[in-house]
C-alpha positions as CSV (number, residue, x, y, z in Angstrom):
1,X,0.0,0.0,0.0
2,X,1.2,3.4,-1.5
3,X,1.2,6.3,1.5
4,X,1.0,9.7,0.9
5,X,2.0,12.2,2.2
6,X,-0.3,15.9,2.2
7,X,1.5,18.7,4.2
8,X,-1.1,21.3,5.4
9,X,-0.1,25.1,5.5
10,X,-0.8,26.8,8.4
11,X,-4.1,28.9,7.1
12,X,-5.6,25.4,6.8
13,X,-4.6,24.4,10.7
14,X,-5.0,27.6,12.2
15,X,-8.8,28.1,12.0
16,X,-9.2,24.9,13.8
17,X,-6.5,25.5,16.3
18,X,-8.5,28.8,17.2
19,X,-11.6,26.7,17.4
20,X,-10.5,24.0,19.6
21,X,-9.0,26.8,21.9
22,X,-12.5,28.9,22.0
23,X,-10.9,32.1,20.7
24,X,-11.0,32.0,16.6
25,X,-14.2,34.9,16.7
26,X,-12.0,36.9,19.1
27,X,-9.2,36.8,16.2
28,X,-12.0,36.8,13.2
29,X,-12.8,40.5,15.1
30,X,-9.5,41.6,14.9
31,X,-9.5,42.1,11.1
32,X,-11.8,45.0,11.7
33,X,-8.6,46.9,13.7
34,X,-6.9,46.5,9.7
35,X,-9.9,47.2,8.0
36,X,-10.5,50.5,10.2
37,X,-9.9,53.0,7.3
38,X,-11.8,50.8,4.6
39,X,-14.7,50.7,7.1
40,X,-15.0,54.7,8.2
41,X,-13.0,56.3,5.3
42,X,-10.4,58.5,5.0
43,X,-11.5,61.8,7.2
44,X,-12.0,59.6,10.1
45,X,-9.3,57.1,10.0
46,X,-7.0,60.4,9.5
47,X,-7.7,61.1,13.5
48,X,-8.9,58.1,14.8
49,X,-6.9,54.9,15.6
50,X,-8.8,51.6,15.9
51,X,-7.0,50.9,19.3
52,X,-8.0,47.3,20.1
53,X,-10.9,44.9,20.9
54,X,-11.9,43.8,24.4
55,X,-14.4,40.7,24.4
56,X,-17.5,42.6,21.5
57,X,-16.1,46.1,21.9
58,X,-14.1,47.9,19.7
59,X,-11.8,50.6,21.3
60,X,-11.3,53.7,19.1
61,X,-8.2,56.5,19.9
62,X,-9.3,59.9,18.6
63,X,-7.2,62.8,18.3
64,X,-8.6,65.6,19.3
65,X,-11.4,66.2,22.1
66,X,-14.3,68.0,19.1
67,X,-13.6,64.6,16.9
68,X,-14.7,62.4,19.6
69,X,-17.3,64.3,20.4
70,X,-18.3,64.0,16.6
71,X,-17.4,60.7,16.3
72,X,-20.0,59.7,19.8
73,X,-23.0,61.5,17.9
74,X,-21.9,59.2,15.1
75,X,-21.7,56.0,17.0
76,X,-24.8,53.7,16.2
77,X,-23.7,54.7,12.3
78,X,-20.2,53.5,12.6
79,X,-21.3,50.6,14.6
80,X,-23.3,49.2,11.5
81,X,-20.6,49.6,9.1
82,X,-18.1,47.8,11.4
83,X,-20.7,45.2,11.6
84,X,-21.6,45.1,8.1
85,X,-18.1,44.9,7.3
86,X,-17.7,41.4,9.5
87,X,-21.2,40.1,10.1
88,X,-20.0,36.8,10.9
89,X,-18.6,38.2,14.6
90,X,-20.5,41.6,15.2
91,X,-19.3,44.1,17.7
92,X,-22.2,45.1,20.6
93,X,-20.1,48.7,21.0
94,X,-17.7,51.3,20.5
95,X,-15.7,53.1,22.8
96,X,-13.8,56.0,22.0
97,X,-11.1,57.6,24.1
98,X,-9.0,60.7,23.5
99,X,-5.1,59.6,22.5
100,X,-2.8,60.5,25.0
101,X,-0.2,63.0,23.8
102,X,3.5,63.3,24.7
């Protein structure tokens, strides 16, 4: 009998990996931190800094204290289009926090 041999790469492992440790949608929801300026566009990725994501809540760095008061009116919005942009692991929230500076 004739074995063979099939070596796996590591995009074909890892999913499973993820799985079997209960964390793949926590690292599915990361790809919105890389898609930030594809999701909210130029103007807004230009002082805003998808920060990180803590359980179903994105954290969001703005620059200056009247963007993040803009960006809070504009919340529920920005919440769909992160959302629509990964429906498969939807965020409940956003958080937005002034950067620090220094």
């Amino acid at each position: 009998m004739k074995r063979t041999d099939r070596t796996l790469s590591i995009g074909e492992v890892l999913p499973d990996v993820l799985e079997d440790a209960g964390v793949l949608r926590q690292f599915e929801r990361l790809g919105v931190l890389e898609a930030w300026p594809e999701i909210v566009g130029e103007a807004v990725a230009n002082v805003t800094r998808a920060k990180g994501i803590e359980d179903t809540t994105l954290v969001v760095e703005v620059r200056s204290s009247a963007w993040l008061m803009e960006l809070n009116m504009m919340k529920g919005e920005i919440l769909e289009r992160v959302n629509a942009h990964a429906p498969d692991t939807p965020m409940d929230r956003i958080v937005f926090v002034q950067a620090e500076t220094g």
